[in-house]
C-alpha positions as YAML, in Angstrom:
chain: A
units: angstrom
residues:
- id: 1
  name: UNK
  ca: [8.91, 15.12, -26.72]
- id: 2
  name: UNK
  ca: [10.15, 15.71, -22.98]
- id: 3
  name: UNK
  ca: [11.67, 18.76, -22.42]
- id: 4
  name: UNK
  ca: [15.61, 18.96, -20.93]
- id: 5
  name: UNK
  ca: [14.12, 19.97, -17.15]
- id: 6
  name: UNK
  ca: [11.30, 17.66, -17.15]
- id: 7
  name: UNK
  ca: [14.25, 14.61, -18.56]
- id: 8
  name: UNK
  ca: [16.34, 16.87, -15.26]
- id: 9
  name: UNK
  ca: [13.64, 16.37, -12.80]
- id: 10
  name: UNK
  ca: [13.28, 12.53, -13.83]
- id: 11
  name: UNK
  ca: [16.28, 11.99, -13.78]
- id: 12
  name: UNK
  ca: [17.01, 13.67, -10.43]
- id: 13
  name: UNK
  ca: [14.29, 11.40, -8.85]
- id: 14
  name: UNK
  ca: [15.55, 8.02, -10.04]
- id: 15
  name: UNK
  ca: [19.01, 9.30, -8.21]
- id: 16
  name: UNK
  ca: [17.34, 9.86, -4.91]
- id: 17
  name: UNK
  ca: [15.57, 7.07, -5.32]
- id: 18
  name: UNK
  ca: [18.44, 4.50, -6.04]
- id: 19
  name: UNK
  ca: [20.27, 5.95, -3.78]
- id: 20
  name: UNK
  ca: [18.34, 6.29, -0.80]
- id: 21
  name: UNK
  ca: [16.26, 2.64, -1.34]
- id: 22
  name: UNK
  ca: [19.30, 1.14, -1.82]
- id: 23
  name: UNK
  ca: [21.52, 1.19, 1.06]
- id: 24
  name: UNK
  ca: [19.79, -0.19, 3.93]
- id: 25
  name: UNK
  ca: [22.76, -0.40, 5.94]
- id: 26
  name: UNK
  ca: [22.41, 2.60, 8.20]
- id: 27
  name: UNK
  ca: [18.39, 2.10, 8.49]
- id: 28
  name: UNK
  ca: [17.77, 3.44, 11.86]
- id: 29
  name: UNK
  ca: [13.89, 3.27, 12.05]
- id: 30
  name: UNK
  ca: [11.84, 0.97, 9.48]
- id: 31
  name: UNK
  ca: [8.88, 2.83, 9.86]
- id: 32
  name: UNK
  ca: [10.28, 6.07, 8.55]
- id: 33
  name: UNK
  ca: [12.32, 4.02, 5.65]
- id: 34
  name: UNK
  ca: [8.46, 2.70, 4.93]
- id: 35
  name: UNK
  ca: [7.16, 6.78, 4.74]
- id: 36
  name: UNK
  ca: [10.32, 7.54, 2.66]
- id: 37
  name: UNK
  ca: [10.02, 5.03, 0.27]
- id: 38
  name: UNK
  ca: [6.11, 5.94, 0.02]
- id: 39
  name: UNK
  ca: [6.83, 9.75, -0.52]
- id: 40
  name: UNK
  ca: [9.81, 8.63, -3.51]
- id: 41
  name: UNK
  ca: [7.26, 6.41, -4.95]
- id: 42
  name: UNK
  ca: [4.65, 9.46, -5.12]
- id: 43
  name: UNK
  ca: [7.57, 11.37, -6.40]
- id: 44
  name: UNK
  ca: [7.74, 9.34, -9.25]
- id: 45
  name: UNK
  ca: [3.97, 8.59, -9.99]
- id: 46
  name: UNK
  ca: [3.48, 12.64, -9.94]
- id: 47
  name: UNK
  ca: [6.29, 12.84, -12.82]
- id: 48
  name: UNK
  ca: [4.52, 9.90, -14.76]
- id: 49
  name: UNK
  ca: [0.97, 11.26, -14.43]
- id: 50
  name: UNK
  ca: [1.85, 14.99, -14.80]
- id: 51
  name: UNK
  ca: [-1.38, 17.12, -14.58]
- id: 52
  name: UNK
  ca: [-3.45, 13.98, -14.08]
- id: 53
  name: UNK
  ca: [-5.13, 13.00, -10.88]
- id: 54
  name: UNK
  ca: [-3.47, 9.94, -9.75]
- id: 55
  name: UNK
  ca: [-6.43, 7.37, -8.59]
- id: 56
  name: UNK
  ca: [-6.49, 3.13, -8.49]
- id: 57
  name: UNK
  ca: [-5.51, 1.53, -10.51]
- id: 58
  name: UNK
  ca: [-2.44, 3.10, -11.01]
- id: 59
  name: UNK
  ca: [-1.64, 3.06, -14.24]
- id: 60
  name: UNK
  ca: [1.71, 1.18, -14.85]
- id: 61
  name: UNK
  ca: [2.30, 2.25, -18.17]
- id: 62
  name: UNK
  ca: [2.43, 5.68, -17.79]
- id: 63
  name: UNK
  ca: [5.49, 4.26, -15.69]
- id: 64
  name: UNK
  ca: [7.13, 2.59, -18.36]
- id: 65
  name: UNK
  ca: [6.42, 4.75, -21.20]
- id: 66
  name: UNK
  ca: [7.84, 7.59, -18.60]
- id: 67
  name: UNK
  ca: [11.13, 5.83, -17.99]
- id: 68
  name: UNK
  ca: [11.23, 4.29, -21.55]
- id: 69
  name: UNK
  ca: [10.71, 0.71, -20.91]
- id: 70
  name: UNK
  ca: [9.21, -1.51, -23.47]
- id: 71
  name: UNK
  ca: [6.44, -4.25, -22.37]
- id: 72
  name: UNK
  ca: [6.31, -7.61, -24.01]
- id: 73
  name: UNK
  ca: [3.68, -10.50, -23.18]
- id: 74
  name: UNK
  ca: [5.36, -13.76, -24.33]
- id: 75
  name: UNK
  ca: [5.67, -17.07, -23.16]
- id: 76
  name: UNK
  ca: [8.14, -16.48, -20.44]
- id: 77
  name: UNK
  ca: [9.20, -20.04, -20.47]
- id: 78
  name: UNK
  ca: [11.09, -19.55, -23.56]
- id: 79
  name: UNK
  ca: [13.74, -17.87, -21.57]
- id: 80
  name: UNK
  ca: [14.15, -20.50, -19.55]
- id: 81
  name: UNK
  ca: [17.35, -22.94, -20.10]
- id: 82
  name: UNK
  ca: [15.93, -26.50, -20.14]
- id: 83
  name: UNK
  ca: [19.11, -27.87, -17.72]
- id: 84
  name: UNK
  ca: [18.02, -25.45, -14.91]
- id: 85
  name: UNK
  ca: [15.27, -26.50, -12.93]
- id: 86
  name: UNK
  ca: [13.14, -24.27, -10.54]
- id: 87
  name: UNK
  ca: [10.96, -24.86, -8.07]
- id: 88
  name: UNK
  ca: [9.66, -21.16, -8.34]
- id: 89
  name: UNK
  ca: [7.73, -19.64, -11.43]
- id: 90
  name: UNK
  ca: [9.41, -17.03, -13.79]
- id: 91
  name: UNK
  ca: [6.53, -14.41, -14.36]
- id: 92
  name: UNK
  ca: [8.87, -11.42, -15.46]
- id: 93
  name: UNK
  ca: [12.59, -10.68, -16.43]
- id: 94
  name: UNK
  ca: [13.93, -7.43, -17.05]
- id: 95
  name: UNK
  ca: [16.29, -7.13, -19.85]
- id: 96
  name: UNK
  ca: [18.36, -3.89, -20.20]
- id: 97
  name: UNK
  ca: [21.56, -3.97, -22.90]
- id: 98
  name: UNK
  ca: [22.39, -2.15, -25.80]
- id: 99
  name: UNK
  ca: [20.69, -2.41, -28.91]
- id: 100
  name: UNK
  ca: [22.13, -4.15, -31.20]
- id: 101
  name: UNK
  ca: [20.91, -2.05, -34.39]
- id: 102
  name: UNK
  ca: [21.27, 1.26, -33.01]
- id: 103
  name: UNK
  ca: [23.61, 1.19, -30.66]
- id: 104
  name: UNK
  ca: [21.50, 2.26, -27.86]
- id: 105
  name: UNK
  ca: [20.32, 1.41, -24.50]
- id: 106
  name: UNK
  ca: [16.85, -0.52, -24.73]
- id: 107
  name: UNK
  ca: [15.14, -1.94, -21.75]
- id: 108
  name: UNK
  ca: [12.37, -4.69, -21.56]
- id: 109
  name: UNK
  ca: [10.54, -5.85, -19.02]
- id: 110
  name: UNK
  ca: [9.12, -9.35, -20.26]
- id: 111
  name: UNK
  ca: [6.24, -10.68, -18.68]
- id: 112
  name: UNK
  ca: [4.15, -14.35, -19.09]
- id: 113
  name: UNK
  ca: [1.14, -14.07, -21.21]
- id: 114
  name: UNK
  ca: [-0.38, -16.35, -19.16]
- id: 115
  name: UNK
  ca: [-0.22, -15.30, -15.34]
- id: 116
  name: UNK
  ca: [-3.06, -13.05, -13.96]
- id: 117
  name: UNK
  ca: [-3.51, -9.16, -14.69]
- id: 118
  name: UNK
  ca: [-2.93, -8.28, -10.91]
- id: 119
  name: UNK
  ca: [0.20, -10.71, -10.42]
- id: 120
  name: UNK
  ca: [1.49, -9.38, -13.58]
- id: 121
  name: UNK
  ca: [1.06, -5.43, -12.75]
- id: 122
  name: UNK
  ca: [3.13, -6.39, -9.30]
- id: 123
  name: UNK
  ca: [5.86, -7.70, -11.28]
- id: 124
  name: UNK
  ca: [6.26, -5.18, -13.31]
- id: 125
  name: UNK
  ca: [6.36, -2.85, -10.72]
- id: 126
  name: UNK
  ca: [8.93, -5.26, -9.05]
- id: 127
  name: UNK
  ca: [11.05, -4.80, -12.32]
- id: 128
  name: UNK
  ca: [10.85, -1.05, -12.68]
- id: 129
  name: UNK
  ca: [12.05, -0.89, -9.03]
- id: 130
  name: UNK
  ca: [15.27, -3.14, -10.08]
- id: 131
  name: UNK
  ca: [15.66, -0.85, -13.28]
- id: 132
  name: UNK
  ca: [16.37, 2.02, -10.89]
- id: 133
  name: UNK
  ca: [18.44, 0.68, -8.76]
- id: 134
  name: UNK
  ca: [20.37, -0.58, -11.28]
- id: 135
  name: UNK
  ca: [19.76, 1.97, -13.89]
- id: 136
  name: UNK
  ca: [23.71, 2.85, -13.87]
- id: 137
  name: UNK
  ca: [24.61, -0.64, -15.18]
- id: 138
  name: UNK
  ca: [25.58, -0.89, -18.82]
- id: 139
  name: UNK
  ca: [23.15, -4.53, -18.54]
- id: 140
  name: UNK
  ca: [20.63, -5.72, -16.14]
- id: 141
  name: UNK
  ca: [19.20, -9.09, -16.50]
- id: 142
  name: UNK
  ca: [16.41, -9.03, -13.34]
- id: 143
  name: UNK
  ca: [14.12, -11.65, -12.99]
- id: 144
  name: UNK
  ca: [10.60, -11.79, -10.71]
- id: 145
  name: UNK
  ca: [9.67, -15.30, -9.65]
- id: 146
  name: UNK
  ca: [5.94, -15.95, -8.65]
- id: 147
  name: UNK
  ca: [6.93, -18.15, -5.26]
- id: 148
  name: UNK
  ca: [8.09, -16.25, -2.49]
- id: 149
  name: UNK
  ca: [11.21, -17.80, -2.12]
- id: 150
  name: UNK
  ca: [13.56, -16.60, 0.23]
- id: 151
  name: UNK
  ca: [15.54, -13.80, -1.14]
- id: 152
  name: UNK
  ca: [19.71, -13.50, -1.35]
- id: 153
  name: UNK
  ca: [20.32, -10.04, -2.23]
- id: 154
  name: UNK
  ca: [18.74, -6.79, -0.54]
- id: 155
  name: UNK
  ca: [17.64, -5.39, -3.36]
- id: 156
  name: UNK
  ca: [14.73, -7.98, -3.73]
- id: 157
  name: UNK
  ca: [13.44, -6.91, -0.60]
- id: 158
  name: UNK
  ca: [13.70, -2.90, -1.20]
- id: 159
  name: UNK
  ca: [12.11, -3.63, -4.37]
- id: 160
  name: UNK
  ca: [8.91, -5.75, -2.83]
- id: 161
  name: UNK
  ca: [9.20, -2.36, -0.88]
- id: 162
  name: UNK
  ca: [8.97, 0.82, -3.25]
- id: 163
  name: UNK
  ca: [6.98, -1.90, -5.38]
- id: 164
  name: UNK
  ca: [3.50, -1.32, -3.06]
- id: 165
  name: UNK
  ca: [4.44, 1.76, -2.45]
- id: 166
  name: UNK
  ca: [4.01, 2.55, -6.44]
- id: 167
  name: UNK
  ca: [1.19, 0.40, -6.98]
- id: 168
  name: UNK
  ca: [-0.69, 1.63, -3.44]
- id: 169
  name: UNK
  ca: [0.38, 4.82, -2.97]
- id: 170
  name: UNK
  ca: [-0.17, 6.51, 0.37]
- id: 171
  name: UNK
  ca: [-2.00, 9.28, -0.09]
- id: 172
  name: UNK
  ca: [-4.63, 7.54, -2.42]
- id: 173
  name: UNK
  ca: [-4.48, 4.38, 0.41]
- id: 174
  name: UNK
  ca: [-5.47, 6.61, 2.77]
- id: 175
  name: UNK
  ca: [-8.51, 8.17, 1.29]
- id: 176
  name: UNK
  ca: [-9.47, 4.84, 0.18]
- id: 177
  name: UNK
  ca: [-9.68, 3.25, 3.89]
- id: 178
  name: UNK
  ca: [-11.57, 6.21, 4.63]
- id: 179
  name: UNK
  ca: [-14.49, 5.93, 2.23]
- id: 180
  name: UNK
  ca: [-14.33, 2.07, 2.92]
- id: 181
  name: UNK
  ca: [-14.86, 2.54, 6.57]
- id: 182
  name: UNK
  ca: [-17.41, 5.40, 6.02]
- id: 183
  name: UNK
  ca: [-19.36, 3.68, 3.58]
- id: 184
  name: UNK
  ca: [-19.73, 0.57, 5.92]
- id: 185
  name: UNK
  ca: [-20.16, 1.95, 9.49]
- id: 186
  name: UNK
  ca: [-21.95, 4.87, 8.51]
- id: 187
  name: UNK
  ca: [-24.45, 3.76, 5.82]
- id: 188
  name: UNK
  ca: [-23.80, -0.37, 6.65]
- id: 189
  name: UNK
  ca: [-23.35, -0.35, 10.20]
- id: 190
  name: UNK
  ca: [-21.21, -3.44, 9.92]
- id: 191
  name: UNK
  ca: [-17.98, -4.05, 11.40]
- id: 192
  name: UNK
  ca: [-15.18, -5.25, 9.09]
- id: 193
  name: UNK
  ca: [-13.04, -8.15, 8.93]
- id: 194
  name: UNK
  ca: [-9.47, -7.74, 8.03]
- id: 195
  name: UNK
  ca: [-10.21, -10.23, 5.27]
- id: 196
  name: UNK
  ca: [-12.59, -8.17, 3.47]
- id: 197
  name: UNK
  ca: [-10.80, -4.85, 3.11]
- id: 198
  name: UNK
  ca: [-7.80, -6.38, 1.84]
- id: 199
  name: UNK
  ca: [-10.11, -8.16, -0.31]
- id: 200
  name: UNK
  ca: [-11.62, -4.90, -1.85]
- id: 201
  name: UNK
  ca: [-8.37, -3.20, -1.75]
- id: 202
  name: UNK
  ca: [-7.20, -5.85, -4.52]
- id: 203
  name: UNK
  ca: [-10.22, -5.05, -6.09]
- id: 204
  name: UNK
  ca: [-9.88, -1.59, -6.13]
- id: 205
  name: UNK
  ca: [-5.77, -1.35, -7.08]
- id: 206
  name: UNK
  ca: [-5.29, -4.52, -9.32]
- id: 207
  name: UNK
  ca: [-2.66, -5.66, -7.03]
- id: 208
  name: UNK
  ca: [-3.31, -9.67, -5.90]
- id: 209
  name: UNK
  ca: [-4.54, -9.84, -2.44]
- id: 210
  name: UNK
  ca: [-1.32, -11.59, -1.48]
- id: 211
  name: UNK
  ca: [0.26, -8.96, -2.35]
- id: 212
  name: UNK
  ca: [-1.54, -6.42, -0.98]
- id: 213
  name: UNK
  ca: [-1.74, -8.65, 2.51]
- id: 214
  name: UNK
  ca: [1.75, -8.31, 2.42]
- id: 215
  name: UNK
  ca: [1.71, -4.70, 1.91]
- id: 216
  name: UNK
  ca: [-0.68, -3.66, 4.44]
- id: 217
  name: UNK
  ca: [1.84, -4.00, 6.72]
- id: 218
  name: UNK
  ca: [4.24, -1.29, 5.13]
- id: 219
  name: UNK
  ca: [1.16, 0.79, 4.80]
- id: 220
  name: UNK
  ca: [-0.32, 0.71, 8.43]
- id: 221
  name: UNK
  ca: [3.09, 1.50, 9.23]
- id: 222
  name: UNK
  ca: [3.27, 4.49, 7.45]
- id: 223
  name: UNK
  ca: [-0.38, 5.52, 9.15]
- id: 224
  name: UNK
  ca: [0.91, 5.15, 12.64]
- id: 225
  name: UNK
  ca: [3.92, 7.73, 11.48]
- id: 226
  name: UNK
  ca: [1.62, 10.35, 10.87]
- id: 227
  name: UNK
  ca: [-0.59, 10.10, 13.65]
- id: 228
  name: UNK
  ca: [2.27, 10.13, 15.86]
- id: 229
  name: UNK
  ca: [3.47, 13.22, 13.57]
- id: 230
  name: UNK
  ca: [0.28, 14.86, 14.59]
- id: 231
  name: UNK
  ca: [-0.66, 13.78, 17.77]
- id: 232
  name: UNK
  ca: [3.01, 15.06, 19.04]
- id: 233
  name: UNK
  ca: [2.78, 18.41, 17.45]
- id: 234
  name: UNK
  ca: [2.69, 19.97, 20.72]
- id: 235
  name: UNK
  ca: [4.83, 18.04, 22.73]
- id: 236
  name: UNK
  ca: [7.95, 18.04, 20.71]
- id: 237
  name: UNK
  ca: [9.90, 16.67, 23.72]
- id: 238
  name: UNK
  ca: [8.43, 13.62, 23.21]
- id: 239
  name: UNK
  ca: [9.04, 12.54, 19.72]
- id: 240
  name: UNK
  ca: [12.47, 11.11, 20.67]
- id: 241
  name: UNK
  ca: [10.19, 8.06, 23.07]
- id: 242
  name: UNK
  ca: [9.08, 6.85, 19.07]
- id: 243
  name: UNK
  ca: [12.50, 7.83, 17.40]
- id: 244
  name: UNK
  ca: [11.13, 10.52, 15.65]
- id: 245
  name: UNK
  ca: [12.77, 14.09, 14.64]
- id: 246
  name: UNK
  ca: [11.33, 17.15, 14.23]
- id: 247
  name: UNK
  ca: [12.48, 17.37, 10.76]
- id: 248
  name: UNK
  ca: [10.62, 14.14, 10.37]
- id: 249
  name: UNK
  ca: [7.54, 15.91, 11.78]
- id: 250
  name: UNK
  ca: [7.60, 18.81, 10.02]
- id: 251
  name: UNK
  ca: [7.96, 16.57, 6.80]
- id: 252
  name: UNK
  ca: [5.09, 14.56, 8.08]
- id: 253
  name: UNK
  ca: [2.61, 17.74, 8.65]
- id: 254
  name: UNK
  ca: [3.51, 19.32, 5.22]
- id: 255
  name: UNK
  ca: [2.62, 16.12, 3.42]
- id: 256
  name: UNK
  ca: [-1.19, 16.02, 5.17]
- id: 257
  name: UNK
  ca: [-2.77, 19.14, 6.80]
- id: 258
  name: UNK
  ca: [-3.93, 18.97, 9.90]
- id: 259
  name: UNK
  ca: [-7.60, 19.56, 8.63]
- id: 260
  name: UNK
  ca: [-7.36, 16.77, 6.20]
- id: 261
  name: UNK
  ca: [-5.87, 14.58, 8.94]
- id: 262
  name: UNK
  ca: [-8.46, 15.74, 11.48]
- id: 263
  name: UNK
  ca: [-10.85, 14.29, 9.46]
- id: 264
  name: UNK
  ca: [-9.28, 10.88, 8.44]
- id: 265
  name: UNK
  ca: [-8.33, 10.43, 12.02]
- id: 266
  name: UNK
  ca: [-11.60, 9.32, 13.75]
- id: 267
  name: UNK
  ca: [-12.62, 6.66, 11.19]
- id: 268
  name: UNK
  ca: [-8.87, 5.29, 10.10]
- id: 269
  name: UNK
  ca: [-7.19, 4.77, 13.45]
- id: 270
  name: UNK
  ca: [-8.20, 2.36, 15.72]
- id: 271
  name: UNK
  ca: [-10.76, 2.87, 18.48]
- id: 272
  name: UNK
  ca: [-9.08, 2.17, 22.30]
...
């Protein structure tokens, strides 16, 4: 049974979360909404995994069970109301209303039986994201559609968003890329394609490589924000040239030390 201040600190994390992922209306810099978003989603995962290590692949229930959503693998196409056609595949729909033999809030996040693992761990994660952004409404009906169709409301792109974020987190992305590299300059001494780490990094995090392509992009931008974070530590004067503050440095150089960063730096960032 959770304890009152571990229920407290969950509880105070889904807040900031929903909160601060949601409104997107006074974003003034994307890359440092990308490195907040990354450091709520490692929030979370810590408070999920507890004294466990977190390493790929994440483990999504320890998510679910955390937050008390129930998983069910049906045929998604059940749900489906025969007069509505769609161009785009269901794969998941998140259900959240009040039970109706006990009275109490239940949440399910339904997924298709009969997509793949990896695009089925990304919608879940997709659905969790909606769950806290949402998590104040008495019912959420959510649903994750396979094609990429273009999105209407902003909280389908915040949730592709924290979604990587959860599944890749930054910390463990980081260390990854650096073994990758290591392992095949150092010991291979062949270059790599673009192609072929995002290829592994599927591999390695269960996450489809479209997703992960997609992805990438949030995550390289994250990497640049702590190498400027570094690389500007003395020359504060010019952090304002990249739109960065020194409170957003600060943050930066707590998060990695400059040892561990030292030594990430000369394989991870690109060569001039």
């Amino acid at each position: 049974m959770q304890t009152k201040r571990k229920n407290g600190d969950l509880n105070k994390v889904l807040n900031e979360i929903s909160a601060y992922l949601s409104d997107i209306s006074n974003i003034g810099n994307i890359t440092h909404y990308y490195w907040k978003t990354g450091i709520y989603a490692e929030k979370l995962l810590k408070l999920c995994y507890g004294k466990e290590a977190i390493v790929f692949p994440v483990d999504i229930k320890k998510i679910t069970d955390k937050l008390g959503i129930w998983i069910e693998d049906v045929d998604i196409n059940d749900f489906s109301n025969e007069h509505i056609k769609r161009p785009n595949h269901k794969i998941a729909q998140l259900s959240v209303q009040e039970s109706f033999f006990s009275n109490e809030r239940e949440a399910v996040i339904y997924t298709d039986k009969y997509v793949p693992a990896a695009s089925k761990r990304y919608a879940i994660s997709n659905e969790i994201a909606q769950y806290i952004f949402h998590k104040e409404d008495k019912k959420i009906y959510k649903n994750y559609f396979v094609m990429p169709m273009c999105p209407t409301k902003s909280d389908a792109l915040v949730a592709e968003i924290f979604s990587i974020f959860l599944l890749i987190p930054m910390r463990n992305f980081l260390q990854e890329l650096y073994d990758y590299v290591k392992y095949r300059i150092k010991e291979q001494s062949i270059p790599i394609s673009t192609e072929e780490w995002i290829k592994y990094l599927s591999e390695k995090t269960g996450v489809s490589e479209y997703y992960v392509a997609n992805g990438y992009q949030y995550l390289r931008s994250v990497a640049y924000w702590i190498y400027q974070a570094w690389e500007l530590k003395n020359t504060p004067e010019k952090l304002a040239e990249i739109n960065m503050t020194e409170e957003n440095q600060q943050e930066i150089c707590k998060w990695i030390s400059e040892k561990d960063f030292s030594k990430l730096k000369d394989l991870i960032f690109q060569n001039e």
